[in-house]
N, C-alpha and C positions, 0 to 999 in steps of 0.2 A: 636075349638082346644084350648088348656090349653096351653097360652103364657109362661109358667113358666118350659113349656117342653124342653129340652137339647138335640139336633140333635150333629152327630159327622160327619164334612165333609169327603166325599167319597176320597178327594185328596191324605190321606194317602196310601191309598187300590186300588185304582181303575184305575190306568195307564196301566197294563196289564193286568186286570183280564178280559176275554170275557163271564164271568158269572155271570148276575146277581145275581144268588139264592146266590154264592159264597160270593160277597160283601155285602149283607143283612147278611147271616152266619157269617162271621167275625164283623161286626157290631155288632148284637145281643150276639156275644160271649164275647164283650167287657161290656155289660150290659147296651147299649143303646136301647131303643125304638124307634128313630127315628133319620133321616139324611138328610146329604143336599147333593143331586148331584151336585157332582165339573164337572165339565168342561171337566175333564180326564175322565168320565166315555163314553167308548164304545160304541156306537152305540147298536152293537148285545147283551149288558149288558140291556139294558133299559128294553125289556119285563121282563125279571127275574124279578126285583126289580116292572116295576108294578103291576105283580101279586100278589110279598109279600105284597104290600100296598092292593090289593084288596080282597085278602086274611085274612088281619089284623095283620100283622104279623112286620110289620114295618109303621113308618108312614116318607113323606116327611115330612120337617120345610121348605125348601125352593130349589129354581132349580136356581143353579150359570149360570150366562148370558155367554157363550151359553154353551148348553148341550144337547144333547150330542155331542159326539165329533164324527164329519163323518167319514164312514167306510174309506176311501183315507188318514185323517188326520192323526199325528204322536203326541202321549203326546209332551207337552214340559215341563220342568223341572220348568220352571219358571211361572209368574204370566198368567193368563188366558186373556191377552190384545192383542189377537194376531192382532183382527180388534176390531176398532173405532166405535161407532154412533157416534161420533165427528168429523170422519175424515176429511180432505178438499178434500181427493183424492175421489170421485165420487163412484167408481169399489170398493173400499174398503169399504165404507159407505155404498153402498147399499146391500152389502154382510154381513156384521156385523146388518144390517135391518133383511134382511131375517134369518139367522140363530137366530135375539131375536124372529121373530114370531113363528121360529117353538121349539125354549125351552119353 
């Protein structure tokens, strides 16, 4: 991968959208080749945007810790810190674990 590549985070775009083709579409319509999954990005979004990558038609630059965001989950407006790996609370640490292994 060419370090010198310019990815546009998902976070502007991708809080309601449940399609992925649709947030690659608007990406690429901004004249970007590649992006970074924010956090906000949907669950039921993710297939779409793999296959634009498998496809060639987008590339990741990087996948914001965590992401996607579970189908139960609500966007939040603000920064993506909802759980800790720092935490001290136990339940909260090991859940912010498991959601880094599966972004």
């Amino acid at each position: 991968m060419d370090i010198r590549t310019l990815g546009i985070s998902t976070s502007w775009n991708a809080s309601g959208i449940l399609d992925g083709r649709r947030i690659v579409e608007e990406v690429k319509c901004l004249g970007f080749d590649a992006l970074e999954v924010d956090y906000r990005v949907r669950e039921e979004a993710i297939e779409g945007i793999k296959d634009a990558v498998a496809r060639g038609i987008i590339r990741v630059t990087s996948v914001h810790n965590f992401s996607p965001l579970g189908r139960d989950e609500k966007p939040s407006p603000c920064g993506g810190d909802k759980l800790s790996l720092a935490s001290l609370d136990e339940v909260e640490r090991c859940a912010a674990v498991r959601l880094t292994k599966k972004s």
